[in-house]
N, CA, C and O atoms as a Tinker XYZ file with bonds, in Angstrom:
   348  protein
     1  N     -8.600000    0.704000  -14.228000    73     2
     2  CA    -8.370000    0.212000  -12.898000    64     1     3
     3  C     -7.316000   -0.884000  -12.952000    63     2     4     5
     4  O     -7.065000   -1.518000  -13.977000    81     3
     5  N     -6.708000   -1.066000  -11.759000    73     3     6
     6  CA    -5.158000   -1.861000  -11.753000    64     5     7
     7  C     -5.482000   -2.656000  -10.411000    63     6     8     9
     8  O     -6.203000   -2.273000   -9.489000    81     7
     9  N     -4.923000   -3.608000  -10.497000    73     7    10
    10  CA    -4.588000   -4.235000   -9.432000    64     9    11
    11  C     -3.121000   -5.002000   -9.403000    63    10    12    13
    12  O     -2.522000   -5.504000  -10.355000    81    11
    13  N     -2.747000   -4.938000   -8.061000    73    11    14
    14  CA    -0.895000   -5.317000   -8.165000    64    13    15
    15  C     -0.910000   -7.025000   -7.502000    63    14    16    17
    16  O     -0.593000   -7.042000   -6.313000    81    15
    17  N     -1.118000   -7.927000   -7.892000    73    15    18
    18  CA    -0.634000   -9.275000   -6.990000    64    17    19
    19  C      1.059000   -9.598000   -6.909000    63    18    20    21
    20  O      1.981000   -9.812000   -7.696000    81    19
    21  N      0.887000   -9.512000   -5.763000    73    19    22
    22  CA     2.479000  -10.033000   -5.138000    64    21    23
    23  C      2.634000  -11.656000   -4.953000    63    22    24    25
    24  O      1.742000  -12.469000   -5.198000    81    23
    25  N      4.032000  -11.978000   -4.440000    73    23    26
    26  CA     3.977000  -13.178000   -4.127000    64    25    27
    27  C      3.903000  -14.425000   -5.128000    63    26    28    29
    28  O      3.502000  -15.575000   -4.950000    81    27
    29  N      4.488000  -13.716000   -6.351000    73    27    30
    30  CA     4.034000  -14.683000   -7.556000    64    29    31
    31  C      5.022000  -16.024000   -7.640000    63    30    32    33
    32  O      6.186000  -15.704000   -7.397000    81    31
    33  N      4.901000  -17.048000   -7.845000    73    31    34
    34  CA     5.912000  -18.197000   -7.195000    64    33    35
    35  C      6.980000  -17.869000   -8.623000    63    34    36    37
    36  O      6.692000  -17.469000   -9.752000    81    35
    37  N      8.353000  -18.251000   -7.972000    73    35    38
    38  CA     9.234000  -18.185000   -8.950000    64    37    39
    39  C      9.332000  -18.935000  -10.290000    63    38    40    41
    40  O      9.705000  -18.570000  -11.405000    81    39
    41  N      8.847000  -20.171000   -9.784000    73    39    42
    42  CA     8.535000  -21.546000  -10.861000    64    41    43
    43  C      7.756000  -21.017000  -11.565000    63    42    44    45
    44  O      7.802000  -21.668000  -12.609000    81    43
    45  N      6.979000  -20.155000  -11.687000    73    43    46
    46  CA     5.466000  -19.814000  -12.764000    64    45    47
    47  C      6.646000  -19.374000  -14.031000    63    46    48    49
    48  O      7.813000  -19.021000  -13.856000    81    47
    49  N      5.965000  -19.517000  -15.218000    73    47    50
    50  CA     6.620000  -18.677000  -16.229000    64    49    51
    51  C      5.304000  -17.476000  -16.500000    63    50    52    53
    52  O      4.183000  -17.523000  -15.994000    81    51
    53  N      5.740000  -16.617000  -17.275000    73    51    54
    54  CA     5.208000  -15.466000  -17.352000    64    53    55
    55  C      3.693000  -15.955000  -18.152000    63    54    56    57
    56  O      2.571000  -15.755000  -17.689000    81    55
    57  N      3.889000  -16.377000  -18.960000    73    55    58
    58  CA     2.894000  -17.231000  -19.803000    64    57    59
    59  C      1.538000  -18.378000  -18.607000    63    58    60    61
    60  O      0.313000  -18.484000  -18.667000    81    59
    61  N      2.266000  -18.817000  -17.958000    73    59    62
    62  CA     1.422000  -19.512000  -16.709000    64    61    63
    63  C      0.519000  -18.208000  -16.341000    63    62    64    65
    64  O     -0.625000  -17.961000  -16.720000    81    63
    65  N      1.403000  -17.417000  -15.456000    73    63    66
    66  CA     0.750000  -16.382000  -14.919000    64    65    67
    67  C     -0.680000  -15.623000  -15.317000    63    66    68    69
    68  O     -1.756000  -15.408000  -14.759000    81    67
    69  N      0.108000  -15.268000  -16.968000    73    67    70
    70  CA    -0.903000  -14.514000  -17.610000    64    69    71
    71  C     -2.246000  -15.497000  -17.570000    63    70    72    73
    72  O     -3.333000  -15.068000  -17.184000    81    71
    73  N     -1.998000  -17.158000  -18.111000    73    71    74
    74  CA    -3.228000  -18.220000  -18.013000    64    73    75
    75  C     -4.013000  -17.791000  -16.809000    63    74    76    77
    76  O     -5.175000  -17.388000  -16.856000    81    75
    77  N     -3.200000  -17.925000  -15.602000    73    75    78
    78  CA    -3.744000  -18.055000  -14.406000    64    77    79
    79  C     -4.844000  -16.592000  -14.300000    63    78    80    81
    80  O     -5.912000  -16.668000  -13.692000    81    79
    81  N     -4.593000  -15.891000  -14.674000    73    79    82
    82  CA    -5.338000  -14.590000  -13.817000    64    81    83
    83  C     -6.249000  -14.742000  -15.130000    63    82    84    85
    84  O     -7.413000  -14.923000  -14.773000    81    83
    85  N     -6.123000  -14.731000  -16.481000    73    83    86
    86  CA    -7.380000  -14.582000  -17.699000    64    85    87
    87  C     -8.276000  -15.498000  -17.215000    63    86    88    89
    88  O     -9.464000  -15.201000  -17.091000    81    87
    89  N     -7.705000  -16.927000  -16.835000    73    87    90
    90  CA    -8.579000  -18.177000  -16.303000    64    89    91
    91  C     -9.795000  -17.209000  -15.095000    63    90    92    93
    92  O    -11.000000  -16.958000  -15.107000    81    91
    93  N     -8.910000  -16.985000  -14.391000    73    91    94
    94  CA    -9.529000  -16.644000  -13.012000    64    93    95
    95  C    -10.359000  -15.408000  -13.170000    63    94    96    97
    96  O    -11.497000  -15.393000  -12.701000    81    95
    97  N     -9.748000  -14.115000  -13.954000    73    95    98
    98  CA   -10.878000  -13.076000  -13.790000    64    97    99
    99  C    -11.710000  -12.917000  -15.129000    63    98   100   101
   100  O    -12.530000  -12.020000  -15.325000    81    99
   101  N    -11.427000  -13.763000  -15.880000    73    99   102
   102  CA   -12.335000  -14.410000  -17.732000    64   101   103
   103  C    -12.137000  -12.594000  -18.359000    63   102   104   105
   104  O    -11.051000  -12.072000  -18.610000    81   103
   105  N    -13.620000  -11.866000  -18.503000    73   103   106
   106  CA   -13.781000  -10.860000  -18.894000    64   105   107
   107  C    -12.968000   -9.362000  -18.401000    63   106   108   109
   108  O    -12.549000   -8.433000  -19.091000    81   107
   109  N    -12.954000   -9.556000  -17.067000    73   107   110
   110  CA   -12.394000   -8.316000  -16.355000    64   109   111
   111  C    -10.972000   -8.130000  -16.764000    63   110   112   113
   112  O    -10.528000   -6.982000  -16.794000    81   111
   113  N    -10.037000   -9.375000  -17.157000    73   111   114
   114  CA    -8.943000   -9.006000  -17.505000    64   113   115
   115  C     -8.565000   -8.446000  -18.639000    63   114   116   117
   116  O     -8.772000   -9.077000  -19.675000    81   115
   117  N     -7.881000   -7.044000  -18.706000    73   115   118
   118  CA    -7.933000   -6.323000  -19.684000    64   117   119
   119  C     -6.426000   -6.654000  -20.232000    63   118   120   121
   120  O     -6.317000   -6.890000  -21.435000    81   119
   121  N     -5.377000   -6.679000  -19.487000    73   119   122
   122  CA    -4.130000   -6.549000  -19.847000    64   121   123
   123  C     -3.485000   -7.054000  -18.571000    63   122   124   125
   124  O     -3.800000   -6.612000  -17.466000    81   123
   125  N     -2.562000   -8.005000  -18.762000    73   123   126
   126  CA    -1.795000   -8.574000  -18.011000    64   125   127
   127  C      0.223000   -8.863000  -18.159000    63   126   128   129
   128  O      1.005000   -9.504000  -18.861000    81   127
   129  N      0.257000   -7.906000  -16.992000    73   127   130
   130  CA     1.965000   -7.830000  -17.306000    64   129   131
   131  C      3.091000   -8.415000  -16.090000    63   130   132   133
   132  O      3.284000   -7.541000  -15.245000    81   131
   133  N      3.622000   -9.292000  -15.908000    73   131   134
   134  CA     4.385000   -9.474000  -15.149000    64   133   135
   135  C      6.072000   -9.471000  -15.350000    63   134   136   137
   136  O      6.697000   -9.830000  -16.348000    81   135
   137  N      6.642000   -8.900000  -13.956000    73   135   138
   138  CA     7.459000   -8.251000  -13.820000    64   137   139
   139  C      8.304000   -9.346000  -13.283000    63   138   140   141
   140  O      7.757000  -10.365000  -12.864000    81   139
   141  N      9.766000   -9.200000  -13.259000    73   139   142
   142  CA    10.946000   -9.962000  -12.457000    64   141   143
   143  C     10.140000  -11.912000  -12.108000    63   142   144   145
   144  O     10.125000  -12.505000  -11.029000    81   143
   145  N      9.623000  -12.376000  -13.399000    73   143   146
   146  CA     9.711000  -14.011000  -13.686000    64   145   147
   147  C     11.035000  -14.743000  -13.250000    63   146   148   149
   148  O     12.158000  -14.421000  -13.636000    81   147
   149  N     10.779000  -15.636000  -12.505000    73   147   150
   150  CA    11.520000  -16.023000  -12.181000    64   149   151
   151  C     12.456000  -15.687000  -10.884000    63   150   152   153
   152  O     13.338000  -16.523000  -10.685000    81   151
   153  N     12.409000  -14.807000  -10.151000    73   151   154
   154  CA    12.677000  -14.325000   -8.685000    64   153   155
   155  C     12.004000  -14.128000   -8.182000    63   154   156   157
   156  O     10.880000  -13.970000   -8.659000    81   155
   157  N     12.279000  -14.007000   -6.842000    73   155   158
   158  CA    11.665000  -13.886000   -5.615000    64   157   159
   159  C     10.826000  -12.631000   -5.468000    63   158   160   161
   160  O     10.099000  -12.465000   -4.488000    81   159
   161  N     10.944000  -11.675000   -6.535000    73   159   162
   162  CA    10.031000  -10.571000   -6.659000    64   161   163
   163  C      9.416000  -10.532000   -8.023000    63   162   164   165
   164  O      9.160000   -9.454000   -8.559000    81   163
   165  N      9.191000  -11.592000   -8.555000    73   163   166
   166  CA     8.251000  -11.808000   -9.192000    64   165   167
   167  C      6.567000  -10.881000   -8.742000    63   166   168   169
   168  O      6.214000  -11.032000   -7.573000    81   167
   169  N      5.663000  -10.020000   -9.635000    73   167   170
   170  CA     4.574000   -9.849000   -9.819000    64   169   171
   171  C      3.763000   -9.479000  -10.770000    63   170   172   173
   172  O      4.215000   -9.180000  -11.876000    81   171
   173  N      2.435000   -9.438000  -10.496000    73   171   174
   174  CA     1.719000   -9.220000  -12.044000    64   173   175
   175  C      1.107000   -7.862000  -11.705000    63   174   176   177
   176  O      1.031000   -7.229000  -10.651000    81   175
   177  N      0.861000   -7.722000  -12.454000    73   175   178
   178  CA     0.219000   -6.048000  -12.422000    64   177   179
   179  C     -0.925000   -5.949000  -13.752000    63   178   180   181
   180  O     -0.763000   -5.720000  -14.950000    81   179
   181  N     -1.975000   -6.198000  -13.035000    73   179   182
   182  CA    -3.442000   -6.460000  -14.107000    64   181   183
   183  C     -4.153000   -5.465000  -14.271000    63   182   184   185
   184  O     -4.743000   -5.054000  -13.272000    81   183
   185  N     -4.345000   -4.731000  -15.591000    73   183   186
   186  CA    -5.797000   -3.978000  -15.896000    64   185   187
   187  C     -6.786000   -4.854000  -16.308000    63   186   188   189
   188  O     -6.893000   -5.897000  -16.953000    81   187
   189  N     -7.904000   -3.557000  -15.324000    73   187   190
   190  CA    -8.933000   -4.225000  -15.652000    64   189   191
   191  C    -10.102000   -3.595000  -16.251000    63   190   192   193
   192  O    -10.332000   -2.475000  -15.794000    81   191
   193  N    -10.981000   -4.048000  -17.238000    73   191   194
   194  CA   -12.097000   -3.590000  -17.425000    64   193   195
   195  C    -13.285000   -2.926000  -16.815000    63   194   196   197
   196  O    -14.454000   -3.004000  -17.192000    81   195
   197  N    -12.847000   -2.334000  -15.924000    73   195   198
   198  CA   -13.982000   -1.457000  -15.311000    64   197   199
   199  C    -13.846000   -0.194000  -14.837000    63   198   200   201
   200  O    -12.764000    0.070000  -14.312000    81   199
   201  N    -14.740000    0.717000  -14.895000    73   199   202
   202  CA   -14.521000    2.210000  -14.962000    64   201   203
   203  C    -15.196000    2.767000  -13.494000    63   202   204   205
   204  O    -15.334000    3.950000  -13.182000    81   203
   205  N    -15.594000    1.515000  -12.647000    73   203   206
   206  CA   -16.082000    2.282000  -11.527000    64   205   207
   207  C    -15.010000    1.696000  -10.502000    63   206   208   209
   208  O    -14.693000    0.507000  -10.501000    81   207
   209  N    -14.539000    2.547000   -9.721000    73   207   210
   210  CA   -13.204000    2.221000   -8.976000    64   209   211
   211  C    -13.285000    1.276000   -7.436000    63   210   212   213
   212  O    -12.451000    1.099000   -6.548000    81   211
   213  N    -14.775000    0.770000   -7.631000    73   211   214
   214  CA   -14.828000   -0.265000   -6.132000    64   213   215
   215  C    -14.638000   -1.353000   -7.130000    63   214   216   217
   216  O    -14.015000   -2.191000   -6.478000    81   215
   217  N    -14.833000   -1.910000   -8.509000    73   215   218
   218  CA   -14.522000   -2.996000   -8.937000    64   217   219
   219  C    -13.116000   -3.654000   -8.471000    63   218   220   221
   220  O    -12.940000   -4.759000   -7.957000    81   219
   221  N    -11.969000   -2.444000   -8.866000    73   219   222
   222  CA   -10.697000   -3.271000   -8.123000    64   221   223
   223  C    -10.741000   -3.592000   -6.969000    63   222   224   225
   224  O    -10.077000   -4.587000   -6.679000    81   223
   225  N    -11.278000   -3.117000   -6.201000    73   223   226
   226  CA   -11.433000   -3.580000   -4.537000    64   225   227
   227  C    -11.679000   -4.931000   -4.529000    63   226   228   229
   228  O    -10.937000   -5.807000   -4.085000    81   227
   229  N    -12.999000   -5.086000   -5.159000    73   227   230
   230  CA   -13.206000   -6.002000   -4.725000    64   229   231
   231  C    -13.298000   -7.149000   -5.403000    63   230   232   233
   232  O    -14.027000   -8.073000   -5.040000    81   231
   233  N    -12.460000   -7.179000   -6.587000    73   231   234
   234  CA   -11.265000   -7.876000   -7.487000    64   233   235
   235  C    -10.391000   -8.612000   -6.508000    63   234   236   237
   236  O    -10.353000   -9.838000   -6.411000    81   235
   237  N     -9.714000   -7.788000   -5.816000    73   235   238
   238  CA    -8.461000   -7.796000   -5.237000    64   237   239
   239  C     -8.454000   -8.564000   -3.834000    63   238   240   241
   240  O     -7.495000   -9.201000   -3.399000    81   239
   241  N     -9.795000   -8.381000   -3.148000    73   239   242
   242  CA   -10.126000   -9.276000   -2.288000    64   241   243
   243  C    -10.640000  -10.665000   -2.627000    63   242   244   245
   244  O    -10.475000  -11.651000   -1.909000    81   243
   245  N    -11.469000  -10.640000   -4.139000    73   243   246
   246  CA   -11.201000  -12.363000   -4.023000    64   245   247
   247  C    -10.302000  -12.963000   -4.676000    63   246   248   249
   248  O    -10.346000  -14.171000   -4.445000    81   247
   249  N     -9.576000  -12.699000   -5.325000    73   247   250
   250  CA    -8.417000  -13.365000   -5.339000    64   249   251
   251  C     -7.418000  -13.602000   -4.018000    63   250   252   253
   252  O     -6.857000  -14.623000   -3.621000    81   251
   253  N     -7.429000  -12.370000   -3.556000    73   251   254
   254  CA    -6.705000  -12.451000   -2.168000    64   253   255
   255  C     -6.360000  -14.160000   -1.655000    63   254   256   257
   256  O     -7.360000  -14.865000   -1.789000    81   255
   257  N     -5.390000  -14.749000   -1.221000    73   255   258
   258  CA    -5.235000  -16.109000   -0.529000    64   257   259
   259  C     -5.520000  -16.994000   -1.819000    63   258   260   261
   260  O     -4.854000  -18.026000   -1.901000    81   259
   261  N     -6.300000  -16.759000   -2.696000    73   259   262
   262  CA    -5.898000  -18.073000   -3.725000    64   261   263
   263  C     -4.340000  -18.202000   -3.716000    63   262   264   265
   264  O     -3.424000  -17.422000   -3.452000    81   263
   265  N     -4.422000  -19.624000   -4.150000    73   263   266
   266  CA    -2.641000  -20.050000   -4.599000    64   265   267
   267  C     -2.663000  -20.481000   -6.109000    63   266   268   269
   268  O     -3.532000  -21.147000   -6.671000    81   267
   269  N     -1.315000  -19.863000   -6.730000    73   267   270
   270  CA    -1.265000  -19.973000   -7.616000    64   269   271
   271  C      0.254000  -20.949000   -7.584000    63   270   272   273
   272  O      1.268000  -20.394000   -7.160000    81   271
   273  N      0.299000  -21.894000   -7.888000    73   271   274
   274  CA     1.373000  -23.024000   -7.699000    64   273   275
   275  C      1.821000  -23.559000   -6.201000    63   274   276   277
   276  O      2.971000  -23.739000   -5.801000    81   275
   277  N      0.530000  -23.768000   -5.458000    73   275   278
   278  CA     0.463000  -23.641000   -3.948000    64   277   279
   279  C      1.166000  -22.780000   -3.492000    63   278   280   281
   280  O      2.099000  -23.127000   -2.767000    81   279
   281  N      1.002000  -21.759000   -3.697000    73   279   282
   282  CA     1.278000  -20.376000   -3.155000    64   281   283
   283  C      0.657000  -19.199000   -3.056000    63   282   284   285
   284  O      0.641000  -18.282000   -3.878000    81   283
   285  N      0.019000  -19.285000   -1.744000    73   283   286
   286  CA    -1.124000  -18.400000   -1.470000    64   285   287
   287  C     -0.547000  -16.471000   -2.345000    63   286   288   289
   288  O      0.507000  -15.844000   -2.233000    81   287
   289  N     -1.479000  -16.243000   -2.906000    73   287   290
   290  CA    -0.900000  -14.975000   -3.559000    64   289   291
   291  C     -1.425000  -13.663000   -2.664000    63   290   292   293
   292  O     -2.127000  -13.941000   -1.692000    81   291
   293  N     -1.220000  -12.668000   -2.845000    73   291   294
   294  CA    -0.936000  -11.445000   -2.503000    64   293   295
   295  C     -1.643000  -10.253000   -3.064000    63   294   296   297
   296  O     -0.959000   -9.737000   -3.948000    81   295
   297  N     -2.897000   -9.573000   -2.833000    73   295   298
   298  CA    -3.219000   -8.881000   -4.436000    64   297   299
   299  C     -3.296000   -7.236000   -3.418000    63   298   300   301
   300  O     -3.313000   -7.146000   -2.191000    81   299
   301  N     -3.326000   -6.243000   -4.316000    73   299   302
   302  CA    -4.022000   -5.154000   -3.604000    64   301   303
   303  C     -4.438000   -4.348000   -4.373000    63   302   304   305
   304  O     -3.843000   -4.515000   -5.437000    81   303
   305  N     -5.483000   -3.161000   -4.472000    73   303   306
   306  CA    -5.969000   -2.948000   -5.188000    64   305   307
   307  C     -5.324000   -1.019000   -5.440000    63   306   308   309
   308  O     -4.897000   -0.421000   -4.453000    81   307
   309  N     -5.366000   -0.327000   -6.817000    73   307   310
   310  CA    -4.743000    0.729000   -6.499000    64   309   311
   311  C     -5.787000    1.617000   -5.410000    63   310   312   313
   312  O     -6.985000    1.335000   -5.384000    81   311
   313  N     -5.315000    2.525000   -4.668000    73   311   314
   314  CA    -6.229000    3.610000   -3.585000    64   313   315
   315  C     -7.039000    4.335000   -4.549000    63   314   316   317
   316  O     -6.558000    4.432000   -5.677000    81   315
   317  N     -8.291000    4.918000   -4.307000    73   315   318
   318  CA    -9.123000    5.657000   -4.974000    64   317   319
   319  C     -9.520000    6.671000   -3.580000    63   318   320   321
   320  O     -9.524000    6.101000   -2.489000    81   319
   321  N     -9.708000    7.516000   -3.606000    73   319   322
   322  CA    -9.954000    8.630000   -2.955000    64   321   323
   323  C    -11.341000    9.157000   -3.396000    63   322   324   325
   324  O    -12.354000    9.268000   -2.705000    81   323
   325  N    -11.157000    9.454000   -4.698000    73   323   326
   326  CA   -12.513000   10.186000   -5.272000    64   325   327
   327  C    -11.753000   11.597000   -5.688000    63   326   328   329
   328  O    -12.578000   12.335000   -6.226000    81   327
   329  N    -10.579000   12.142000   -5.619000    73   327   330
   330  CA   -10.175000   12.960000   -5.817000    64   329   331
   331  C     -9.355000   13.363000   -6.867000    63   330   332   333
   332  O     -9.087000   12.222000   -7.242000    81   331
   333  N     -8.678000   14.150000   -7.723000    73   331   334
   334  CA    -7.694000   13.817000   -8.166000    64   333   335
   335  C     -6.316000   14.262000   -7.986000    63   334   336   337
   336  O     -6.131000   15.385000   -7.517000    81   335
   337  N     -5.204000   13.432000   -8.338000    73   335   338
   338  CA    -3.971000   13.561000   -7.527000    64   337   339
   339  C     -2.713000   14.966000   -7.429000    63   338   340   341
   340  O     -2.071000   15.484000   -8.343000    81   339
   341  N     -2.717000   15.170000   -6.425000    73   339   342
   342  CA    -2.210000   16.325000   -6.269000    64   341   343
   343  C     -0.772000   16.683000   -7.347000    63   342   344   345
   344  O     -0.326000   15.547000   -7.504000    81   343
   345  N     -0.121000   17.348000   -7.905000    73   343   346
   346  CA     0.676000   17.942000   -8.398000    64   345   347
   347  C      2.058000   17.755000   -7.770000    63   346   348
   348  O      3.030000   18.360000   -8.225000    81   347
C-alpha cells in the first residue's frame, strides 16, 4: 500500500522529510521516497506496511493538514476498488 503526500515545503531536505513521516507513522513506514527536493513540486511517496487496503485510507487522512515546516501537507491515498486493474 502507497500513499502520495503533496505540498512538501521546498526548504525540507530529503533527509528531513524521510525523519518527518518515520517520526510520524513509526512502524507503518515501510519505504520512503521523495521526489523534486527542493521545488515547488516537491513530494513523498510512502510504502506502507499493510496488506489490507483501508489502512492507506486511513493513513492518509490523518496525516492530512498536519504541517510539516508550517506547511499544512497534502496526502492521498492510492484507489482500491477490490478489483483488479484492467489491461
Amino acid at each position: 500500500m502507497h500513499i502520495t503526500v503533496w505540498n512538501v515545503p521546498e526548504t525540507c531536505s530529503e533527509q528531513e522529510v524521510r525523519d518527518f513521516f518515520t517520526h510520524e507513522l513509526g512502524h507503518y513506514a515501510k519505504d520512503v521516497t521523495v521526489y523534486d527536493v527542493g521545488t515547488p513540486n516537491a513530494h513523498a511517496d510512502i510504502e506502507l506496511h499493510a496488506d489490507v487496503p483501508y489502512v492507506a485510507e486511513a493513513v492518509a487522512r490523518e496525516l492530512q493538514g498536519r504541517h510539516l515546516a508550517g506547511v499544512p501537507l497534502q496526502v492521498s491515498a492510492m484507489p482500491f476498488d477490490g478489483e483488479a486493474p484492467q489491461p
